[in-house]
N, C-alpha and C positions, 0 to 999 in steps of 0.2 A: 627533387622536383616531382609531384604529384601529375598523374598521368588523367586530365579530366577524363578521357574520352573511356578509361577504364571505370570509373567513378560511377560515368551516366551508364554504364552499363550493370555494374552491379544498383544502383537506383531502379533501374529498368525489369532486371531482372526478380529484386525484391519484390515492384509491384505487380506483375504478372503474379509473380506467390500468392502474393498476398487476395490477389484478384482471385484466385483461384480454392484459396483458402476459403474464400466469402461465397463463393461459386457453389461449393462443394455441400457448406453450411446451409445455402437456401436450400440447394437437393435435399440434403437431408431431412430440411424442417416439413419442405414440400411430401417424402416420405412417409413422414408421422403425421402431417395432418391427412395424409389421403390413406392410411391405415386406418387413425381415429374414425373417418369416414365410412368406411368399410366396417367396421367395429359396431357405429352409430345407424349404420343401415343394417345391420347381421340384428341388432337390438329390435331395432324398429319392425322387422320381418319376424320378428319370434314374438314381439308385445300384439302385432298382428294375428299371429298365427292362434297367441294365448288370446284371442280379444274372439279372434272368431269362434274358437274350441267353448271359451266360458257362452258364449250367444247359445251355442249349438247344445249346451246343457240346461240353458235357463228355459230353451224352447222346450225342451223334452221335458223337465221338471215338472214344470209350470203347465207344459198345455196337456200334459196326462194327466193329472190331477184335478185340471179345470172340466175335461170332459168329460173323466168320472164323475164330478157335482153336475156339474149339466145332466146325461142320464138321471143319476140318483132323484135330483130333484124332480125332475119330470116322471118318473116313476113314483115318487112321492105325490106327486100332484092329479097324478092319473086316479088314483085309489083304487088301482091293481094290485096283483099279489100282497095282500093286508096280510100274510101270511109272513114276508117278506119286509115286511116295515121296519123292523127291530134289527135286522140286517144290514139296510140299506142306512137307514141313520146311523149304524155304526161305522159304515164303508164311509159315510159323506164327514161324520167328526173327523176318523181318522187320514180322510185326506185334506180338510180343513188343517189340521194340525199339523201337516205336511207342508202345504204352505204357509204357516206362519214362521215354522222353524227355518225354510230358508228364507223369507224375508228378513227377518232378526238375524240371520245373518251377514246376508248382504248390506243391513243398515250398520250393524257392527263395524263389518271391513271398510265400509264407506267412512265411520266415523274415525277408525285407526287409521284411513290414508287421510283423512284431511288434518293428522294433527291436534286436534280438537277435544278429546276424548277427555271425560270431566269422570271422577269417583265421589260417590255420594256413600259416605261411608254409615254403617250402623250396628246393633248388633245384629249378628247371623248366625243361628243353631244349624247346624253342619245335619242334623239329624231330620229337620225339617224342610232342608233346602234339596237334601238326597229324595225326600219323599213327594216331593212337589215335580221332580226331575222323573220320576219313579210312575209320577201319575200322567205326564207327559209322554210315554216310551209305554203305556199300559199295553197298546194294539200288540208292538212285535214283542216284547216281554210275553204276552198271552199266547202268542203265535209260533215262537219257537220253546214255549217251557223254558224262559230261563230266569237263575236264582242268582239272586245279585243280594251279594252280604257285605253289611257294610260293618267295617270294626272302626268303631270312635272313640280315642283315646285324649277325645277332647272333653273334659268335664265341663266345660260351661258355652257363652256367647264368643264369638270372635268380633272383634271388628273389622270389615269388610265393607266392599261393594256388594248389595248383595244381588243386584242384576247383574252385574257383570260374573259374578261366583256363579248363578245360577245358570248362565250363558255357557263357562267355561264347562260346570260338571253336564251339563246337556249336551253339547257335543260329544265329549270323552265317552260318556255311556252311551250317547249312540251310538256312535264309532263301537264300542265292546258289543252292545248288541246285532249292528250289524254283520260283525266278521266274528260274533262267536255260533258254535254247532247247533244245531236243535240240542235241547236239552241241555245248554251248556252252563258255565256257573262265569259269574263276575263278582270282582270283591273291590271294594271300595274302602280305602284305610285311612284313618286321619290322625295326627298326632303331634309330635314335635320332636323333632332331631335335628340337633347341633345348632340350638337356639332358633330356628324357623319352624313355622305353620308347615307340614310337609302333609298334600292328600294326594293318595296314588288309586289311579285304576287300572285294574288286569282283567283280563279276559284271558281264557285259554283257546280260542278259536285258531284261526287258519294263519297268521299273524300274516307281517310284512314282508313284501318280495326283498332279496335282500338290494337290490338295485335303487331300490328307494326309502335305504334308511336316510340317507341325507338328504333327500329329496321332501321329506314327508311336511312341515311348516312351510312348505311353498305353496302359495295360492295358487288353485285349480289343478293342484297334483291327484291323479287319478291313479289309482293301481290298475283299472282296467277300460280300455275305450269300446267306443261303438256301440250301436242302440240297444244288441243285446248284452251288454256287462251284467254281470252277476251281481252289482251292489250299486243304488242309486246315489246320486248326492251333486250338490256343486267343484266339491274340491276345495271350498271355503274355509271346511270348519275348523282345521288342525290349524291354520293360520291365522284365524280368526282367535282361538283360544291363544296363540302365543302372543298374540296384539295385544289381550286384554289380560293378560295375566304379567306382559311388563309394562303394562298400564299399571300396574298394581303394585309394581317394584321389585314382581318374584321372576320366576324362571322355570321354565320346564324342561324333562329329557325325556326321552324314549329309548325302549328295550324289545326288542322283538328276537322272536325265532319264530321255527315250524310250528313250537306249541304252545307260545305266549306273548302276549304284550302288553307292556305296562308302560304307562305316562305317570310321571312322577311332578307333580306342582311345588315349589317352594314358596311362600309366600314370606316378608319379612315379620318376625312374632312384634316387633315395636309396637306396631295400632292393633294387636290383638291382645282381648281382653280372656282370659278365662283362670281357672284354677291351676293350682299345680296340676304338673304330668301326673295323670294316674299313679303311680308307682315312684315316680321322680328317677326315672327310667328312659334314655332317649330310644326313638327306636331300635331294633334289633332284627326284624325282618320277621318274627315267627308271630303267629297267630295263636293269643288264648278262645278258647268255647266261649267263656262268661263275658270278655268282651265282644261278641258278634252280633251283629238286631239284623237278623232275617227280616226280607221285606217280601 
């Protein structure tokens, strides 16, 4: 004979478990989403922090270079120190050319976050597009003496974007020119190794803290804060070059020490058009004389 009143009690007993089982589970789930939350606000308070920091550089950028053309101009317009003219139009280009290089940036990032981002491919001579970059970067080129050699081991056109190519080597050589010595040397190498378009830029300057090697492709990463930092910029540009270079289907790395740094571009050789390798020779890392064009 079966005893009900034990029955209803393991019944009883089961659903309190099982109640408690379900109990346990909402805690949990309640948990994870008030972590997620905490997660989602720590987010939000750093997108903040990075929203006010980038403001706090575009004011600085932006309104030093506007007030130097302000001055300049008005100095120009006075028709004071005529002594001075030749001077002051060179202070007002090169701070004109200041601000169009971060706009063009900022329009770049803007176009890599909306997804958007269109290649108008053509031919591109690596040799002409260095010397366009070259003629961009004249002021602080002229102002620290520095020698930027470029080895092309590209014999003919590539096909490329070549705003967006032109964009990529603009940044990297400013970046070398900013953080290289007075009188310091940069080398710019183009070629092809291991069936890819590979162009690398070095500088021997002050290179990277080592705290932000992995730091370095993130937007608005700065190596130094506050009004008086040593090196001006958005923080844009290394992120902006990684945008637009897997726009392109290639890849980049970086190498730093105490006395050097190199970004290394891959780009896929399929849409690039030119002759065999010099040599039919992939890279090797060493540098001949007869292929160097000092600029």
């Amino acid at each position: 004979m079966i005893d009900i009143t034990k029955v209803e009690d393991v019944d009883f007993l089961g659903e309190i478990q099982r109640r408690f089982r379900e109990k346990n589970a909402s805690i949990e789930e309640m948990q994870r989403m008030t972590q997620n939350l905490l997660d989602l606000n720590d987010k939000a308070r750093q997108a903040e922090a990075v929203k006010s920091e980038f403001l706090s550089l575009i004011k600085n950028e932006f309104n030093n270079p506007i007030s130097s053309l302000l001055s300049f101009s008005q100095a120009l317009a006075s028709g004071r120190h005529t002594e001075k003219i030749s001077d002051i139009a060179r202070m007002t280009h090169q701070e004109l050319q200041r601000i169009d290089f971060h706009m063009k940036n900022i329009f770049a990032a803007a176009e890599i976050e909306s997804g958007q981002i269109q290649n108008t491919f053509e031919d591109v001579y690596l040799d002409e597009l260095v010397n366009e970059v070259r003629s961009s970067l004249r002021y602080i080129i002229a102002d620290k003496h520095l020698d930027i050699q470029l080895f092309n081991e590209l014999s003919g056109a590539v096909q490329s974007d070549s705003a967006k190519l032109f964009t990529i080597l603009l940044n990297l050589l400013s970046n070398a020119c900013e953080y290289s010595h007075v009188h310091g040397r940069i080398v710019v190498w183009a070629g092809v190794d291991d069936g890819s378009i590979v162009i690398f830029v070095k500088d021997f300057g002050e290179g990277i803290p080592t705290q932000y090697h992995g730091k370095i492709f993130n937007r608005f990463t700065q190596f130094h804060s506050g009004k008086n930092r040593p090196h001006t910029g958005l923080g844009l540009g290394l992120s902006v070059v990684k945008g637009l270079v897997e726009s392109l289907d290639g890849s980049i790395e970086s190498y730093s020490s105490s006395e050097q740094t190199v970004f290394t571009v891959r780009l896929p050789a399929q849409p690039v058009r030119f002759d065999d390798f010099a040599d039919g020779d992939s890279f090797d890392g060493e540098f001949d004389d007869e292929d160097m064009v000092e600029m």
